[in-house]
C-alpha positions in Angstrom: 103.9 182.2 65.7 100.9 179.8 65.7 99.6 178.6 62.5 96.3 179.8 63.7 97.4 183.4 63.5 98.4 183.4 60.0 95.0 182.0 59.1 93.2 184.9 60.9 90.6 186.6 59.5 88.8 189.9 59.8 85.1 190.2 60.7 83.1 192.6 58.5 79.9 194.8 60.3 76.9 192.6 60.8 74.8 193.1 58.1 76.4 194.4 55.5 76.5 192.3 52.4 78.2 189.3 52.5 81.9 188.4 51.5 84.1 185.2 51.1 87.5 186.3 52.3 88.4 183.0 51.5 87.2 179.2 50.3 88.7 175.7 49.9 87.0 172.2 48.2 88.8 169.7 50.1 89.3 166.2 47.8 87.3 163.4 49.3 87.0 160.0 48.5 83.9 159.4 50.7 81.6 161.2 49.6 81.5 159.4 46.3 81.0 156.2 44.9 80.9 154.3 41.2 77.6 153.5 39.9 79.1 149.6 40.0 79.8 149.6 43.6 79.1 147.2 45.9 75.6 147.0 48.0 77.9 147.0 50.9 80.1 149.4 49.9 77.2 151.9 49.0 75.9 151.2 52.4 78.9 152.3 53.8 79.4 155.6 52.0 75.9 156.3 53.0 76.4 155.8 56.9 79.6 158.3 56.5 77.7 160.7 54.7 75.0 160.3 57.4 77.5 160.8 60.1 78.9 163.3 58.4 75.5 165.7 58.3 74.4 164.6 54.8 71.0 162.9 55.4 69.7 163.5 51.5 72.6 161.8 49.9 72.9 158.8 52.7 68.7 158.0 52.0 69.8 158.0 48.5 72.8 155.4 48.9 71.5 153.0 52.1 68.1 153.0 49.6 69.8 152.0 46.7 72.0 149.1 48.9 68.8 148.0 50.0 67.4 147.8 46.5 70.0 145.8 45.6 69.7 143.0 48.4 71.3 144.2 51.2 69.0 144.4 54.1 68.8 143.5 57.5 68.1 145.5 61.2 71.4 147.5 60.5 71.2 149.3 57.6 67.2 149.5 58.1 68.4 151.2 61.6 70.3 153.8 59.3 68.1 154.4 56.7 65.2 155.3 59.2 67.7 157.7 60.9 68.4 158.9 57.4 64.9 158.9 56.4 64.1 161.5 59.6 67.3 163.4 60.0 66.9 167.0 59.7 63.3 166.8 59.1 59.8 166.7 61.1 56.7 165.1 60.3 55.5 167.8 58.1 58.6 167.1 55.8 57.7 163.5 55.3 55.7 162.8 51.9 52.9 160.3 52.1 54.9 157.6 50.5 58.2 158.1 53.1 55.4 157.6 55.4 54.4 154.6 53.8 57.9 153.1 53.5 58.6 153.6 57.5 55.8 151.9 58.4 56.5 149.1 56.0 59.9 149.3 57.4 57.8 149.4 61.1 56.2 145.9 60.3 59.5 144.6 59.5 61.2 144.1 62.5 59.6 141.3 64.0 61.5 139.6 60.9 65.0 140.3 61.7 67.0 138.4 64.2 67.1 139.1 67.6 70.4 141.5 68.1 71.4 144.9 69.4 70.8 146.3 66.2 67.0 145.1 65.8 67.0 146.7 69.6 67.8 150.2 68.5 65.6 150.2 65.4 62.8 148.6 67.5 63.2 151.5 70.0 63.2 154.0 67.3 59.5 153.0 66.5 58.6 153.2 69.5 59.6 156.2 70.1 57.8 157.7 66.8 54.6 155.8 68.2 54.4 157.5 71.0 55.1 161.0 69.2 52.3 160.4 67.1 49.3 158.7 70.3 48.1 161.2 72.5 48.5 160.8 76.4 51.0 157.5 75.9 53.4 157.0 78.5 57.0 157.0 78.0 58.6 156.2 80.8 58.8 152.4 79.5 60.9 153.7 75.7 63.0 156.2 77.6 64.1 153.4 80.0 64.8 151.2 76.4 66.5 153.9 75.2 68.5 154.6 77.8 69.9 150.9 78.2 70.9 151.0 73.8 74.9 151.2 73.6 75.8 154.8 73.5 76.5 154.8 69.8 73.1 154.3 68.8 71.7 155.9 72.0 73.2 159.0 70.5 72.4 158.7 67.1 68.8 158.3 67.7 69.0 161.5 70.0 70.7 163.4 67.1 68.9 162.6 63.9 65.5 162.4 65.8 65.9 166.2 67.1 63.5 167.9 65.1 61.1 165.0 65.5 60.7 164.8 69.2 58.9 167.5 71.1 57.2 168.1 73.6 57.3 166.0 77.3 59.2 163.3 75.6 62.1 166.2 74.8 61.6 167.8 78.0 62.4 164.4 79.5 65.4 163.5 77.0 66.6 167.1 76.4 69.4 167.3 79.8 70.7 164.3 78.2 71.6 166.1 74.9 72.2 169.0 76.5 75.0 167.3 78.5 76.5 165.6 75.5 76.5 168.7 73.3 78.1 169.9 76.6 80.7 167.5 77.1 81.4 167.3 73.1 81.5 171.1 72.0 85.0 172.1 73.0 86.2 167.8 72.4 89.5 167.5 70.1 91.0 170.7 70.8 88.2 172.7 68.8 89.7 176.1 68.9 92.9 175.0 67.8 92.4 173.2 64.9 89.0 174.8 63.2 92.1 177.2 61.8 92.7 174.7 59.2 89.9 173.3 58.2 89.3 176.6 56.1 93.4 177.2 55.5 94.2 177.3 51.4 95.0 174.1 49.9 98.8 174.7 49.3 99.3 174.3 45.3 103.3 172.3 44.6 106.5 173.7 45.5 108.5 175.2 42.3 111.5 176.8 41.5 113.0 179.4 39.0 114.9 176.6 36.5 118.0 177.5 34.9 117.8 179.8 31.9 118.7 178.4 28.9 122.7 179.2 27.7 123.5 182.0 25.1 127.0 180.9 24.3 126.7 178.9 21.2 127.5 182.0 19.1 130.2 182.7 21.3 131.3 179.0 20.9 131.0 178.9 17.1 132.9 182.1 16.6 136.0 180.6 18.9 137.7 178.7 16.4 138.2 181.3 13.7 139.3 184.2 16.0 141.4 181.4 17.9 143.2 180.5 14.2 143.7 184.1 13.8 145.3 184.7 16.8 147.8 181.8 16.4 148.7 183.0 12.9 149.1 186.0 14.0 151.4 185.6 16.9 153.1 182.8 14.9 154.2 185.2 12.1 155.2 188.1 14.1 157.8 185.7 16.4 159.1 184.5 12.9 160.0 187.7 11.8 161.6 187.9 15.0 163.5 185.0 15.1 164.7 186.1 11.4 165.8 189.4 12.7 167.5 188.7 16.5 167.1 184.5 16.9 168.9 185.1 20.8 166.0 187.7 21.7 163.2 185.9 20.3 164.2 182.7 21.9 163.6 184.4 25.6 160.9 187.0 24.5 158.5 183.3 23.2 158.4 181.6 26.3 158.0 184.6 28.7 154.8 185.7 26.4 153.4 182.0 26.6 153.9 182.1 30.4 152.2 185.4 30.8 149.4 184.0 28.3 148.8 180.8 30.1 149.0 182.8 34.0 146.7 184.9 32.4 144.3 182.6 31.2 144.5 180.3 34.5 144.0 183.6 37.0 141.5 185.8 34.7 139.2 182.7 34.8 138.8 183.4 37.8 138.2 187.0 37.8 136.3 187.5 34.8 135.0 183.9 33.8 132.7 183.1 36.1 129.0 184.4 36.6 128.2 185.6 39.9 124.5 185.9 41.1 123.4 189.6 41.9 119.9 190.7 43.3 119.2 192.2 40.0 119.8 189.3 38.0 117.6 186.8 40.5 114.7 188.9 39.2 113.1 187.4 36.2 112.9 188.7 32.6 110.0 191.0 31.9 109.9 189.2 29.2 108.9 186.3 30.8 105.9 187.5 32.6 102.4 186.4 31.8 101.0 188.2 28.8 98.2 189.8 31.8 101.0 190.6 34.3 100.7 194.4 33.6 97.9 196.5 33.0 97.8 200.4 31.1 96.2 202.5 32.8 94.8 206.2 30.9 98.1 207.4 31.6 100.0 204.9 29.9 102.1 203.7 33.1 102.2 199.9 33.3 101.1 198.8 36.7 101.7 195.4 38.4 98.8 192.9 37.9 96.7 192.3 41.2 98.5 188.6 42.1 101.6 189.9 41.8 100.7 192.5 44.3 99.3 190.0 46.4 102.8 188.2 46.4 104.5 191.0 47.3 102.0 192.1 50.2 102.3 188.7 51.5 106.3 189.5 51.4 106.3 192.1 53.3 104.3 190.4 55.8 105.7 187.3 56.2 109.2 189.3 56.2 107.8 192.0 59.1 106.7 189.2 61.7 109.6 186.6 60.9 112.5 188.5 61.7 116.0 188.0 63.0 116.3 188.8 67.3 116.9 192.7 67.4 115.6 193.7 64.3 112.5 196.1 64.4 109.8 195.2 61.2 110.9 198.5 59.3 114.7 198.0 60.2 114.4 194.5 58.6 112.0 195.8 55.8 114.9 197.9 54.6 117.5 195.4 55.3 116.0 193.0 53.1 114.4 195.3 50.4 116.5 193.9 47.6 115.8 190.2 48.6 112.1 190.5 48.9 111.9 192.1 45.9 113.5 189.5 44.0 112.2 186.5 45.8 108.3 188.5 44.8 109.6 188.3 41.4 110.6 184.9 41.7 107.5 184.0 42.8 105.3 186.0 40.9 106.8 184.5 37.8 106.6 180.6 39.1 102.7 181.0 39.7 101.2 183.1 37.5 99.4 180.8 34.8 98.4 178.6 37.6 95.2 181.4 37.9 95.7 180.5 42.0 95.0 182.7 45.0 97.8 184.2 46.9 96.9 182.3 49.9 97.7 178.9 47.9 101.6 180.3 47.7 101.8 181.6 51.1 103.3 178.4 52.7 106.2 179.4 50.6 106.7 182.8 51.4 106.6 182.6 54.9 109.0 179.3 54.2 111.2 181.9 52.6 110.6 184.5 54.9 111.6 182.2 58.0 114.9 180.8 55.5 115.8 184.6 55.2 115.6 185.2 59.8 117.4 181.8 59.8 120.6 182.5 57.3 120.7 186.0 59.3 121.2 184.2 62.1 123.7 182.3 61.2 125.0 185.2 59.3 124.6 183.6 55.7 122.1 185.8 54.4 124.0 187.7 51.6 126.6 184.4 51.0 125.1 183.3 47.8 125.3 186.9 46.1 128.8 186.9 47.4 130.0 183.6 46.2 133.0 183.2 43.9 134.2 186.5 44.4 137.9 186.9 43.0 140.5 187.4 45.3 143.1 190.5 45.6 146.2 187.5 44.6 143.8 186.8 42.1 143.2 190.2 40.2 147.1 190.9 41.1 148.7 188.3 39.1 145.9 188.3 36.5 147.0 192.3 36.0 150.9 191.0 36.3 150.5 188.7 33.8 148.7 190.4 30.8 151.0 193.0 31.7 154.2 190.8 31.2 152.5 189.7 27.6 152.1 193.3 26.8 155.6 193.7 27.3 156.9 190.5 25.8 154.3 191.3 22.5 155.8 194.9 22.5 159.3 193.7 22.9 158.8 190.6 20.0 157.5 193.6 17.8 160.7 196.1 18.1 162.7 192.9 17.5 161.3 191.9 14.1 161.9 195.7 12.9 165.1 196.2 14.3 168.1 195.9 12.1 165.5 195.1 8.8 164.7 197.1 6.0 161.3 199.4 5.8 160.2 196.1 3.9 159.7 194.1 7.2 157.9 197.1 9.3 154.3 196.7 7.5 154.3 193.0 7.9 155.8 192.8 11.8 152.7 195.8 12.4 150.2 193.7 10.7 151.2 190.7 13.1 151.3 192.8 16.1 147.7 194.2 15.4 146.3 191.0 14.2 147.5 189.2 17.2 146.1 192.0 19.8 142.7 192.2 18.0 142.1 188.0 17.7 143.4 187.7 21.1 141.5 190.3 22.7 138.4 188.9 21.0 139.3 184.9 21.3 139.5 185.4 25.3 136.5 187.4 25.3 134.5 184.7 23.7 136.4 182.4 25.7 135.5 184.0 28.6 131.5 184.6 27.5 131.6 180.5 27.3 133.2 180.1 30.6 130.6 182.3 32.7 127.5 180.7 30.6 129.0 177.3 31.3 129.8 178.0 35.1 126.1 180.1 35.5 124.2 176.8 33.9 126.5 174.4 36.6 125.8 176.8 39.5 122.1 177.8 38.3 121.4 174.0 38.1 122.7 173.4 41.5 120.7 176.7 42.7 117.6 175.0 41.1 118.4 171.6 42.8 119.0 172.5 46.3 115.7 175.6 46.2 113.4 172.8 44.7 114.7 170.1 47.3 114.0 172.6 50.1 110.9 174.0 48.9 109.4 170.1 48.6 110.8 169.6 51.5 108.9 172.7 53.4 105.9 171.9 51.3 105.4 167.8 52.3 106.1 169.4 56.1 103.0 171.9 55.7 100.5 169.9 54.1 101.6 167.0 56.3 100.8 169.7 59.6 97.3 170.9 57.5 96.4 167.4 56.8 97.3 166.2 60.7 95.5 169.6 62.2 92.3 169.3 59.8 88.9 168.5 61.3 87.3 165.7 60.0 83.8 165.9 58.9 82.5 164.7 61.4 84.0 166.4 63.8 82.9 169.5 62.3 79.3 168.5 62.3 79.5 167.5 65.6 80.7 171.2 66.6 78.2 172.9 64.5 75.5 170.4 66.4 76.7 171.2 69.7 76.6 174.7 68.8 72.8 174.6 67.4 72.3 172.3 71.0 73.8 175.3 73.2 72.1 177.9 70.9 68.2 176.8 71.6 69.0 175.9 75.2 69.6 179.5 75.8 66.9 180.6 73.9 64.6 178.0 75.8 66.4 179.5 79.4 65.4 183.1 78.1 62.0 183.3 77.3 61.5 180.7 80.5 59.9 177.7 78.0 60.3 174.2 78.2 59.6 172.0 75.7 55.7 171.2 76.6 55.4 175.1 75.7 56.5 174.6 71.8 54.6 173.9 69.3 57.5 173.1 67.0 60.9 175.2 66.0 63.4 175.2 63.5 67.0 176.8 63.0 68.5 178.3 60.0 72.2 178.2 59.8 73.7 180.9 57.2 76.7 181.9 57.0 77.8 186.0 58.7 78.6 188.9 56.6 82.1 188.0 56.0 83.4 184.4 56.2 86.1 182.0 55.0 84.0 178.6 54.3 85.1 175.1 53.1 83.7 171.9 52.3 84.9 168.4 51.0 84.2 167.1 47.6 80.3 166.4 47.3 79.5 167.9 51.1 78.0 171.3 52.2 80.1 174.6 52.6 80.7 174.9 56.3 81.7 178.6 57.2 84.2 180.1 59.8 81.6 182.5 60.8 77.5 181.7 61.1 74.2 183.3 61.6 72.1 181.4 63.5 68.5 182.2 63.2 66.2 180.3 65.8 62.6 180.4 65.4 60.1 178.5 68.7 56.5 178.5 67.8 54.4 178.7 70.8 50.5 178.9 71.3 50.9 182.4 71.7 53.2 183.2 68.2 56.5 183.1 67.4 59.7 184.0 68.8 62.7 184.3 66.5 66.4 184.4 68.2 69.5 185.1 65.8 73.0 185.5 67.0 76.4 185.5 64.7 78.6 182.4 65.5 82.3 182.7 65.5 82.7 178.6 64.4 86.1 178.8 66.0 85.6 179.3 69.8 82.0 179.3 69.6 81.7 182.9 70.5 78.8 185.0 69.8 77.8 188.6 68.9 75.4 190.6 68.1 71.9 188.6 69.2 68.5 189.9 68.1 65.1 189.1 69.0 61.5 189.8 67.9 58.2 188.3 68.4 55.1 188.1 66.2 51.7 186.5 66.0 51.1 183.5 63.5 48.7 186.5 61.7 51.4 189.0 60.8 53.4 186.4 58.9 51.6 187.2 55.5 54.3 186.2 52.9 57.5 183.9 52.4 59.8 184.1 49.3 62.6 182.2 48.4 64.9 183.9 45.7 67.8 182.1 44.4 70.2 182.9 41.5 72.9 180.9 40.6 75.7 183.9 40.6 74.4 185.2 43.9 73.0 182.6 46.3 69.8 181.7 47.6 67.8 184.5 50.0 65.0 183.7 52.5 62.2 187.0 52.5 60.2 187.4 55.2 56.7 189.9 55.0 55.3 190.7 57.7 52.1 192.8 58.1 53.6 195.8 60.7 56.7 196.0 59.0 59.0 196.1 56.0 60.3 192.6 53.8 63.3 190.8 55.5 65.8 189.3 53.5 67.7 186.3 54.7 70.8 185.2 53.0 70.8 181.2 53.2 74.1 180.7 50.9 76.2 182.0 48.4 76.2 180.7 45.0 78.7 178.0 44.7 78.5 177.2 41.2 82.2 178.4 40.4 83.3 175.6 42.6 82.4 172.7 41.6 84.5 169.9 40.2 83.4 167.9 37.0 81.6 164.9 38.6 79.6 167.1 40.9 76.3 167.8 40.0 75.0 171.6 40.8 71.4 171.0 41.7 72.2 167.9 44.2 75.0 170.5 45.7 73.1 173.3 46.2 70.1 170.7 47.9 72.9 169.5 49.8 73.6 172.8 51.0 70.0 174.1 51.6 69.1 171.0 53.7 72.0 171.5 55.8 71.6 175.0 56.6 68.1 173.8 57.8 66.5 176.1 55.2 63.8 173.5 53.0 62.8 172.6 56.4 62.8 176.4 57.8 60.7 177.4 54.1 58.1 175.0 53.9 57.6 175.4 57.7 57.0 179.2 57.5 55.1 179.0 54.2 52.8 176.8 55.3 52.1 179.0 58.6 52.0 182.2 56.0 49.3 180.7 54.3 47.3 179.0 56.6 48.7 180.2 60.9 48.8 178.1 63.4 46.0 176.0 62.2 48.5 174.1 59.7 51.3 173.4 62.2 48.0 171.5 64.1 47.3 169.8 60.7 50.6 168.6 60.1 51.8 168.0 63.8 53.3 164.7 65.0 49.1 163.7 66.0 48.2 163.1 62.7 50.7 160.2 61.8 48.6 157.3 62.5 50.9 155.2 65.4 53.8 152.7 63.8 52.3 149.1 64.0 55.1 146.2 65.0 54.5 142.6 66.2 57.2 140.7 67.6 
């Protein structure tokens, strides 16, 4: 079965309220920095994290590398595409606007190379955005002849900037790259594990600790006994018949030592059952049971979780020519004590289920495979005594019965009622100590032979278990999307998304004033992010909104990340007038929600994110997540956009367009 399958989730009903089935902080070393590093090496981090779809933190680090001394047509090339990624003019506060053209006016300074090229053409490109009537035939034929590295990143960071006939004229360009990129490094087959549970450390059940040092220190006295015993009872004999007692002693020490050597066998060694693989309920977790009003204990939630995930695992790995119910019952005792195994190894850990499921569908599969090979029960049947065995075992205590009884009527016989007492007192003195010498010597035998085999048990399930757990991660770490890789999708997906908007409504990009997409994740969703980057979900809501001279026309459609599939699309069109009122609601242990007021209708509520607060490691900083996550689901953007239209209509979208940026100066 592919890996992808067991990762599958379920889709809830589009808008009900939304649910994590499942989430997963990847550990990172990108993303973060010390406060001592480098100028280069902060420069660095902040190009990843720009690739990577984090445009807040990158201005932060390129700024700082700057600050520090390291400058030059390069990183000034990245920090502009930093500076406008994400954002349009109206984002841009007066002293970002300041710093660009500074930035502008420093060109001319750098030396002539291909990266004083690109950022030159960048300018350009914002000059004529912001000069009425200027031609661009002259920068689109400089931007076209850039490397396609920097071609593409200017294309890609500048997207909400350019409109208009200069995006009319670049857009089949990036409509052919989102094209040629969206479905690029076996997408559909990999997104799977992007959001597939960290796998926590392979464990397994130790050996308990051995209960036969009262058994050990109550040996010697009963073994004393036994000799003294037996001792005195063959002197009387040899007193009363020396002929007879001389055969009678060494058939009863023959019978005694075959005994000993063959009822090892049977009796002194500890053999596994199902039952017994089953941990103590003493050892559970003080929270593994509940009461409920009743008084019945019930099992706590995780270890019904394990068990579920048993029963699973064990229905859709089976042997060839077992049905899921015939193998269900076949294996009812196995499950049930590899659940309890389990149960008890991860409890404290405070983990999902997921987490541990590598290892029960490890176990699952080791269960088909020893059926196969028609092993499955061998380890419960190991060490069983053979029928020689238990024969000469019953033979032999049998023959010291005999040779005890026979010893005893030979110290009576021919003696006075003087002797009888004493020859009794022997006889039952030797068949009590050496009924309960053997018995502690066999207690010592089967702890000592259950600690040898439970340690070699231990040895061989943790060795296997490691082994089966480097294998997984090793697939999960091979098979994971990169970050940038998954932002790539998710643009290519935005790309496609507005292009069929744009194809609907028959517009082109002279017909838009501006637009802006919200990306939120659906009603039920598995997301996943890496250590200081935003959640990225396995299911989205993408909510397009095109302002036109005439209103505005908002698309929304519910992304399946994986294949790129969508469902249920919704439109509706309004004036700039019936847009009266924009909230933005946020709370920590819920999320952050978007309302919409419009005057013919009732309040819309958006969910933009989920509260992610719970999830953060100690070096993380809750505010700068939570903007990390809001300016990558487009939604600052998105809310200062539609507030400003709220309050003002179209007339502030003409205020703040890209004709009131006074043109980027450059000489040289």
């Amino acid at each position: 079965m592919n890996p992808a399958d067991d990762a599958a989730y379920s889709s809830a009903a589009y808008n009900s309220n939304v649910g994590i089935q499942a989430q997963v902080v990847h550990e990172s070393t990108v993303n973060f920095v010390h406060p001592d590093a480098s100028p280069q090496e902060k420069y660095r981090v902040g190009v990843q994290l720009l690739e990577d779809g984090v445009p807040s933190r990158a201005r932060e680090m390129i700024t700082d590398a700057i600050a520090h001394g390291y400058d030059g047509a390069e990183v000034r090339f990245h920090w502009v595409l930093a500076m406008l990624s994400a954002r349009t003019h109206h984002d841009l506060t007066t002293e970002e606007v300041q710093r660009l053209r500074y930035t502008s006016r420093l060109v001319r300074t750098f030396p002539e190379d291909g990266w004083k090229e690109a950022l030159r053409v960048t300018f350009d490109l914002l000059a004529v955005l912001s000069t009425t009537g200027s031609e661009t035939g002259p920068v689109l034929k400089q931007l076209q002849d850039l490397p396609r590295h920097q071609h593409d990143a200017i294309l890609r960071h500048l997207d909400l900037m350019l409109t208009g006939g200069l995006k009319d004229e670049l857009w089949a360009d990036t409509l052919g790259r989102a094209r040629a990129e969206r479905f690029g490094n076996d997408r559909s087959r990999r997104v799977w594990a992007y959001f597939a549970p960290i796998p926590i450390g392979a464990r397994a059940a130790a050996p308990r600790p051995s209960t036969a040092d009262a058994a050990k220190a109550a040996l010697p006295v009963r073994a004393a006994l036994l000799v003294v015993s037996s001792a005195f009872l063959w002197g009387l004999a040899l007193v009363a018949d020396p002929a007879r007692a001389i055969v009678e002693l060494p058939v009863a020490l023959g019978a005694g030592l075959t005994a000993a050597r063959f009822g090892v066998r049977w009796w002194g060694r500890s053999r596994p059952t199902l039952a017994a693989e089953a941990p103590a309920p003493h050892l559970h977790a003080p929270d593994s049971t509940a009461t409920t009003g009743t008084g019945t204990a019930t099992e706590s939630s995780f270890t019904k979780g394990v068990r579920r995930s048993f029963d699973h695992y064990f229905s859709v790995r089976r042997p060839h020519g077992f049905t899921s119910d015939a193998w269900l019952a076949h294996t009812d005792q196995i499950r049930g004590s590899l659940a309890a195994e389990i149960a008890d190894l991860y409890r404290e850990s405070r983990i999902p289920v997921n987490r541990v499921d590598w290892l029960i569908r490890y176990l699952a599969e080791d269960a088909r495979n020893r059926c196969n090979n028609g092993t499955l029960f061998d380890r419960y049947r190991q060490d069983q005594a053979s029928a020689r065995t238990k024969a000469l075992t019953v033979a032999a205590l049998a023959t010291l019965a005999a040779a005890a009884l026979s010893a005893f009527g030979t110290a009576v016989s021919g003696a006075g009622q003087q002797r009888v007492p004493w020859a009794f007192l022997a006889v039952l003195g030797a068949v009590w100590s050496g009924h309960a010498t053997a018995s502690r010597w066999l207690e010592v035998r089967r702890e000592e032979h259950r600690l040898v085999r439970e340690t070699r048990e231990y040895q061989e399930d943790l060795t296997d278990r490691q082994i089966a757990y480097q294998r997984w991660k090793s697939f999960l770490d091979e098979t994971r999307p990169s970050e940038l890789e998954m932002e790539t999708w998710l643009t290519c997906d935005k790309t496609s998304f507005v292009d069929e908007a744009l194809r609907y409504h028959r517009l082109t990009w002279r017909d838009l004033i501006t637009h802006t997409i919200l990306v939120a994740p659906a009603p039920s969703y598995k997301r996943g992010r890496v250590r200081g980057g935003p959640w990225r979900y396995s299911h989205y809501v993408f909510r397009l909104f095109l302002f036109t001279q005439d209103g505005i026309r908002e698309i929304s459609s519910e992304f399946n990340f994986s294949d790129a599939t969508r469902r249920n699309e919704q439109r509706s069109n309004y004036r700039f007038d019936a847009l009266t009122s924009v909230q933005v609601t946020e709370n920590a242990d819920i999320g952050y929600d978007l309302e919409l007021l419009l005057a013919n209708g009732p309040a819309r509520k958006i969910r933009v994110k989920d509260a992610d607060a719970h999830q953060l490691a100690p070096t993380e900083n809750a505010r700068e997540i939570s903007e990390i996550n809001l300016s990558a689901a487009g939604s600052t953007h998105t809310f200062r956009l539609l507030e400003g239209i709220a309050a003002d209509g179209k007339s502030w979208i003409e205020r703040h367009g890209p004709d009131s940026l006074a043109p980027f100066q450059m000489a040289g």
